[in-house]
ZADREN-290807 format. One line per 2 residues: for each residue x, y, z of C-alpha. Coordinates in steps of 0.02 Angstrom, whole numbers, plus 50000, padded with zeros to 5 digits. Example, Ala and Ser with C-alpha at 12.3 -4.5 7.8 and 13.67 -1.06 7.14 Angstrom:
50615 49775 50390; 50684 49947 50357
REM end
This chain:
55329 58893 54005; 55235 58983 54152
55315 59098 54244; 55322 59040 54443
55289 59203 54551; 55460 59261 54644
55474 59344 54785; 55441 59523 54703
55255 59437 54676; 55199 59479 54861
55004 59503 54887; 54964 59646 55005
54879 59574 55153; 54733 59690 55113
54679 59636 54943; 54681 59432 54992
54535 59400 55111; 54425 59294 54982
54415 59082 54978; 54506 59046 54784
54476 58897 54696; 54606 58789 54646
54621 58698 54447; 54743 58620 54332
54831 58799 54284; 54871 58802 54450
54986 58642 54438; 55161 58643 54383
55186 58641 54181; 55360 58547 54108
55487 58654 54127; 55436 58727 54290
55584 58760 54432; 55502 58753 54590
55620 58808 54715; 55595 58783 54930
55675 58798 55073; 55684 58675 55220
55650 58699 55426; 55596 58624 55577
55480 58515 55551; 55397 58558 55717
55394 58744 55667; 55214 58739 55661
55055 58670 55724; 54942 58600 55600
54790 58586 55715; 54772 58813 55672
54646 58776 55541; 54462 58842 55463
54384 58980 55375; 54486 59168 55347
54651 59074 55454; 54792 59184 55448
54928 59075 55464; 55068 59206 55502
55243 59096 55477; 55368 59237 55424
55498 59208 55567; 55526 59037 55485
55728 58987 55487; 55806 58903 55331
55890 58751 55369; 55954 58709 55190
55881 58752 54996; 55828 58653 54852
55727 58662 54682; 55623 58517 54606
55594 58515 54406; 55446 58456 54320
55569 58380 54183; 55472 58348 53999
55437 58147 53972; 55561 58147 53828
55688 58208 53922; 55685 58090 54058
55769 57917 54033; 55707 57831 53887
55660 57666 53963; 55570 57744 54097
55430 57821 53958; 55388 57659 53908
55182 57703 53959; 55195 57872 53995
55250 57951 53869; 55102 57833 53740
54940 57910 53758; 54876 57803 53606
54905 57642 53678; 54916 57695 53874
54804 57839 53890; 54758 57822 54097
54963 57847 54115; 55005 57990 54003
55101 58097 54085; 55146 58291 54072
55310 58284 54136; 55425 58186 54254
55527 58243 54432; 55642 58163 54536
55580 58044 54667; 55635 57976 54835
55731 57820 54811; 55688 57665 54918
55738 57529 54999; 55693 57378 55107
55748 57178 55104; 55817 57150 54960
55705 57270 54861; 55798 57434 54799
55730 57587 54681; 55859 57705 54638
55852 57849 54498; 55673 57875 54538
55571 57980 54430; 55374 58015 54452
55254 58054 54320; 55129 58167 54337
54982 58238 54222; 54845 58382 54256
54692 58399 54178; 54510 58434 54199
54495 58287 54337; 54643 58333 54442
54812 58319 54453; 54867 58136 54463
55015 58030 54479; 55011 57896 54339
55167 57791 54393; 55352 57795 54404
55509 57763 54323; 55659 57691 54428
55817 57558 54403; 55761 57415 54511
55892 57279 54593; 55995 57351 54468
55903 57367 54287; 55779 57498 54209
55581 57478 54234; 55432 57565 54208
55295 57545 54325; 55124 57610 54299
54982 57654 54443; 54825 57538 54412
54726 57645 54460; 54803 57806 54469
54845 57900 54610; 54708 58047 54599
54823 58195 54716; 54683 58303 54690
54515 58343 54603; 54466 58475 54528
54412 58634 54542; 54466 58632 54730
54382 58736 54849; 54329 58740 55036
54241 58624 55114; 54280 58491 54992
54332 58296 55012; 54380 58151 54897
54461 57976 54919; 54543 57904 54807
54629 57712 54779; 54784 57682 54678
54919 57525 54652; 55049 57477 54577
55161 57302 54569; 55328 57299 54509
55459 57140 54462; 55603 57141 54549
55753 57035 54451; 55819 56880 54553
55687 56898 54684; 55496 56922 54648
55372 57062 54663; 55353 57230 54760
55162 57291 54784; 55092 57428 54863
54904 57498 54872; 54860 57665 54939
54697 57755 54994; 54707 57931 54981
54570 58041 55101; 54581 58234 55060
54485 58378 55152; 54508 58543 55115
54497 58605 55300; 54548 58793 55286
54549 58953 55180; 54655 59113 55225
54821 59185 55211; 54995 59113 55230
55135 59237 55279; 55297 59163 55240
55485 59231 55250; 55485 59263 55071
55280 59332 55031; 55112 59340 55066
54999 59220 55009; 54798 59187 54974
54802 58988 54993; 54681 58840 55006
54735 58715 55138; 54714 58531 55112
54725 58374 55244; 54771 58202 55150
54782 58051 55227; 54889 57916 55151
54857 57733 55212; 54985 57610 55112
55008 57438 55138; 55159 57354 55044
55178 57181 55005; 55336 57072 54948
55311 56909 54839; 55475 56796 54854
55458 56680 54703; 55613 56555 54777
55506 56510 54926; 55333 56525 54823
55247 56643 54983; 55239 56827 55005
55185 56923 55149; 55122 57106 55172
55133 57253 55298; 55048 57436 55324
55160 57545 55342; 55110 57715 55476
55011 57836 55442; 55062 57982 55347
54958 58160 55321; 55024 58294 55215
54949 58470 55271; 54965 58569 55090
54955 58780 55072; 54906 58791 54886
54887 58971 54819; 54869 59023 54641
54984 59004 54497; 55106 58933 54593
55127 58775 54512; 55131 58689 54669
55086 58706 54866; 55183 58853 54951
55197 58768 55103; 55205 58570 55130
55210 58506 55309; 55227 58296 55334
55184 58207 55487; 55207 57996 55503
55126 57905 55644; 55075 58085 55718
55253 58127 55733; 55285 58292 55620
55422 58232 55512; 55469 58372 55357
55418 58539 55322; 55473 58636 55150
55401 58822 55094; 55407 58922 54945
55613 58988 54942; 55661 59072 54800
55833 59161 54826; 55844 59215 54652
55738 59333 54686; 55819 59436 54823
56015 59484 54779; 56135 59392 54832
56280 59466 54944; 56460 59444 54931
56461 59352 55093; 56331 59207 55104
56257 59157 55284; 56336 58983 55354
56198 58884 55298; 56170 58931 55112
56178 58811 54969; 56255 58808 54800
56120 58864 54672; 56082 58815 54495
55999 58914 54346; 55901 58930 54227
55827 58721 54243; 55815 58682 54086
55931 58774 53986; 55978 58771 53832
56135 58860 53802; 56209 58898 53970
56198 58863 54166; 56239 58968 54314
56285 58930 54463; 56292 59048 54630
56430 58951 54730; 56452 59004 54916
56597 59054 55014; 56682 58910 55093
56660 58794 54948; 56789 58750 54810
56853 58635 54677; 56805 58616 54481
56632 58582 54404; 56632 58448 54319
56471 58401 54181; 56442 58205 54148
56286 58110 54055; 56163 57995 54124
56283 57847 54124; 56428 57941 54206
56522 58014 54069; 56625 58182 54064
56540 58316 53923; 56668 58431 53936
56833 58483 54040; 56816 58530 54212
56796 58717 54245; 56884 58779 54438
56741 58853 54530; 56728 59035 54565
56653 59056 54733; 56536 59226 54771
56512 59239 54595; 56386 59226 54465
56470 59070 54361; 56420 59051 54200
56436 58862 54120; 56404 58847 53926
56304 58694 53883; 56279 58736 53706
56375 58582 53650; 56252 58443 53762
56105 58380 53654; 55940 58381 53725
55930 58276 53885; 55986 58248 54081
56146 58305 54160; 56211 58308 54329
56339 58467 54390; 56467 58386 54506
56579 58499 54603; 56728 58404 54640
56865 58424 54778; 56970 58258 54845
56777 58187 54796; 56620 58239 54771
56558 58378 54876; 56399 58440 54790
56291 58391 54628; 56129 58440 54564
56036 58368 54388; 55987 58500 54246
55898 58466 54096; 55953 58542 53929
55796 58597 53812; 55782 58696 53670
REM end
C-alpha cells in the first residue's frame, strides 16, 4: 500500500515553484485512508486562478473531520461486485477498489449503502459504476460509458469532456436514469498553503451537467429533469492519492469545501478542542483498531457485521486515550464501530485485511 504524505511531509515554499504533471500513481491505491477536514464553504474564492497562483489558505478553521477508504472490491459487499470485480467478462467496469458514496433519494426512488468503484490506469482515473441497496434490495449498476474523472498525464492548460450513464431498476416502481457530461480545464498551477502543509498542486475546473430521468412502469410514461449546475474546483498535488483541496459550488452557490486533515500526524493533547471528532486507525486492519475518543464523549464500542450483528462484547470507551480494539477474531470483510450511549452516538466502517 502507498504511503499518503502526513503532515511531517511539508514542501518548503522555496523548492515548489515548477507546473507537475499529474498520472495514475498519483490516484489513491486500495487500502488508502484519505483523511480531510471540513470548513466554510465560502472560505475561499475560486475565481484566484492561473499560472505560479499561490493560493495561501492556512488560516482555514475545521468545522468537523473525516477519512474516506479506497476499500479492495472483494471486500466490499458481495452482490455489489457483480461487474466490477470481472475483468474477463466486464473489462470497461473493472474496478481497483470501492468507497463509500452519498446515498440518495427522491419520489419513491432510494439508494442507500452506496459504494463507488473506481479504477486508474494509463487513460485516467474513472468511475465505472456503483454498488447500492435500491427500494430495499442489493444491485449493481454499471456506467455505460464510464465516467472519465480525469485523463491522463494532467498538466496545465489542458481540457477534456467526457459523457457517462447509467440506468438502474428500481423494484415495485420502474427505472432511475441519469446521463452526465463532464467539461474539465486545468486552469491553474502554483502552490496551496493549507493549515496542515505546503503544497505544489495542479488545479482543475469540472463542470458536471446531469439530467435524471424516472420511468414509472404502472402508468407506462416517464419524465426527466436537469438537475443545477455543479463545478468542483480540485488542488491535486503529487502522491497524494487524491486532491488536497476540493471546493463544490451548485447553481453558483459555493456549497462544500474539504482539505487535506490528517491529525494523526500532529500529537494529540489530553484536552481536545470543542469541535474534534472521534478518530479511527489503522483502515484496514488486520489485527487491531484504535480509536482516539474525545473528551465529552462516552459509552461502550460496540463491533457488528454488515447485516447488523454483534462480533464481540462491548468494550466501555476510554476517552483521551489511545484505545486499542483487537479484531483478530473478524474474517476478512466490512465492519462498522458503534459507540453506544442511551443510542447511537457515533459510528464509523473499517475494513479488516490481511
Amino acid at each position: 500500500m502507498r504511503q499518503i504524505p502526513t503532515l511531517g511531509s511539508v514542501l518548503l515554499l522555496t523548492s515548489i515553484h515548477a507546473q507537475v504533471i499529474i498520472g495514475p500513481a498519483d490516484m489513491p491505491d486500495a487500502g488508502d485512508t484519505l483523511r480531510y477536514a471540513t470548513t466554510s464553504a465560502n472560505a475561499i474564492d475560486p475565481a484566484i486562478t492561473g499560472a505560479d497562483v499561490l493560493w495561501d489558505h492556512g488560516d482555514l478553521t475545521i468545522d468537523a473531520l473525516g477519512a474516506d477508504t479506497a476499500i479492495p472490491v472483494s471486500a466490499t459487499p458481495l452482490l455489489y461486485q457483480f461487474f466490477f470485480n470481472n475483468g474477463f467478462l466486464y473489462p470497461q467496469n473493472r474496478a481497483d477498489y470501492g468507497m463509500k458514496g452519498q446515498e440518495f433519494g427522491f419520489q419513491g426512488v432510494s439508494l442507500e449503502d452506496v459504494y463507488d468503484y473506481f479504477r486508474s490506469d494509463a487513460g485516467g482515473f474513472v468511475n465505472v459504476g456503483f454498488g447500492a441497496t435500491v427500494n430495499g434490495l442489493p444491485a449493481s449498476v454499471r456506467r455505460i460509458p464510464i465516467d472519465r474523472i480525469h485523463q491522463f498525464p494532467l498538466a496545465y492548460g489542458d481540457q477534456d469532456t467526457s459523457y457517462s450513464a447509467f440506468e438502474v431498476t428500481i423494484p415495485s416502481l420502474g427505472h432511475f436514469g441519469q446521463t452526465q457530461w463532464r467539461y474539465n480545464t486545468v486552469d491553474g498551477w502554483g502552490t496551496l498553503v493549507l493549515p496542515g502543509g505546503t503544497y505544489n498542486v495542479l488545479r482543475v475546473r469540472s463542470e458536471l451537467v446531469k439530467r435524471d430521468t424516472l420511468f414509472v412502469d404502472q402508468f407506462g410514461f416517464g419524465f426527466g429533469f436537469n438537475e443545477p449546475l455543479a463545478v468542483e474546483y480540485k488542488w491535486i498535488a503529487p502522491g497524494m492519492g487524491a486532491p488536497v483541496m476540493v471546493l463544490t459550488t451548485t447553481a453558483g452557490v459555493a456549497t462544500s469545501l474539504r482539505f487535506h486533515h490528517d491529525p494523526l500526524g500532529t500529537s494529540v493533547v489530553d484536552e481536545p478542542r470543542g469541535n474534534a471528532v472521534p478518530l479511527l486507525f489503522p483502515n484496514p486492519a488486520s489485527d487491531a483498531i484504535t480509536v482516539v475518543l474525545p473528551s465529552g464523549y462516552e459509552g461502550e464500542w460496540v463491533i457488528v457485521d454488515a447485516i447488523g450483528r454483534e462480533m464481540r462484547p462491548p468494550v466501555i470507551a476510554m476517552p483521551g486515550t489511545f484505545q486499542r480494539i483487537g479484531v483478530e477474531h473478524l474474517a476478512d470483510g466490512v465492519y462498522t464501530l458503534r459507540l453506544m450511549e442511551d443510542d447511537e452516538r457515533w459510528s464509523a466502517r473499517f475494513v479488516v485485511q490481511r
